[in-house]
C-alpha positions in Angstrom: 3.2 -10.0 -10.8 0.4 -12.2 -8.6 0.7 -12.9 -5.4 0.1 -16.3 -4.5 -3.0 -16.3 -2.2 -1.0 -18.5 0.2 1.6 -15.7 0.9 2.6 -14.9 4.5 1.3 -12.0 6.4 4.3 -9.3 6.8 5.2 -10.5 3.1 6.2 -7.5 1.0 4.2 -7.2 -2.0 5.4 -3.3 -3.2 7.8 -0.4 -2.4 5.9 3.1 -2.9 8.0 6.2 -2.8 6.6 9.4 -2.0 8.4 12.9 -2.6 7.2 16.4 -1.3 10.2 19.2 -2.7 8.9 21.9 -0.3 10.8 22.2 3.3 9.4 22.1 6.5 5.6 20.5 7.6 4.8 21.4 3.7 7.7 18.5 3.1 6.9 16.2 5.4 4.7 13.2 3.4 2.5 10.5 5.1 1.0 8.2 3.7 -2.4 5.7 3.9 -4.3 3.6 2.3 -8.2 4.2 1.3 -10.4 1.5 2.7 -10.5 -1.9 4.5 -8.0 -4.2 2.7 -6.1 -7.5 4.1 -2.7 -4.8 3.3 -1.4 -2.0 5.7 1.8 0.6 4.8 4.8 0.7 7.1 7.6 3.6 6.5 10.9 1.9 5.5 12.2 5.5 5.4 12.0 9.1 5.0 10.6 8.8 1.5 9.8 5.2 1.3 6.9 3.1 2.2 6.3 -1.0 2.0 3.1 -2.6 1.1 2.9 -5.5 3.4 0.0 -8.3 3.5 -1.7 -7.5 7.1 -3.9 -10.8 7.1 -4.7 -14.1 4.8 -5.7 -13.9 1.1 -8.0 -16.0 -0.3 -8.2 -16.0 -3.9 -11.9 -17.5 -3.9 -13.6 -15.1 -2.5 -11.6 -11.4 -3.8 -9.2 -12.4 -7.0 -7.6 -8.7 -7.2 -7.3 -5.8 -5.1 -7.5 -2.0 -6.1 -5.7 -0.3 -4.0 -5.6 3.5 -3.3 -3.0 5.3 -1.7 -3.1 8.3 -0.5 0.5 11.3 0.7 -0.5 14.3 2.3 1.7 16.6 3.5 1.5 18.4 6.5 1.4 21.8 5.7 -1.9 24.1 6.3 -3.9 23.7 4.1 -2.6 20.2 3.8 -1.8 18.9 -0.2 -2.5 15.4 -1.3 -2.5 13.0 -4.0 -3.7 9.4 -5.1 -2.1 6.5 -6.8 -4.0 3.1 -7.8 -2.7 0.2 -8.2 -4.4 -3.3 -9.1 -3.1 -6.1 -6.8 -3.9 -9.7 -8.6 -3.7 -12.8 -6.6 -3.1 -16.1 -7.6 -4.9 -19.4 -6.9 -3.2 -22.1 -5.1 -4.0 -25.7 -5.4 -5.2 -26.9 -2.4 -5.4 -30.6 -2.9 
């Protein structure tokens, strides 16, 4: 679903969960985001992350986001993985 470009910052716009089966530092995930984007990631818990909005949108100037999150683990050498995911906001009348 869009988020409406007039959303509040701290608003959460999606719940990521992240798994890692091994034990130990090799099971131990954290997780970022690629780039500089108006979101940021805050741990909820162990295995559970929330995509917050981190500053104003403003549908004008950048309609949709793609958004690329990195988990790494930290073993030695450390394992990762991507996901994408295509964040569309929506315009809000401003008269």
């Amino acid at each position: 679903n869009p988020i409406p470009e007039d959303s509040v910052q701290s608003t959460v716009v999606a719940v990521i969960n992240v798994r890692d089966r091994d034990s130990g530092d090799n099971g131990e995930v954290i997780c970022n985001i690629d780039g500089d984007l108006p979101f940021r990631l805050e741990r909820s818990s162990e295995n559970t992350y929330k995509l917050i909005i981190a500053s104003v949108l403003d549908r004008e100037k950048v309609s949709d986001y793609n958004i690329t999150i990195t988990a790494r683990d930290r073993g030695i050498p450390s394992l990762w993985s991507r996901a994408a995911l295509v964040l569309e906001v929506s315009d809000v009348n401003d008269n």
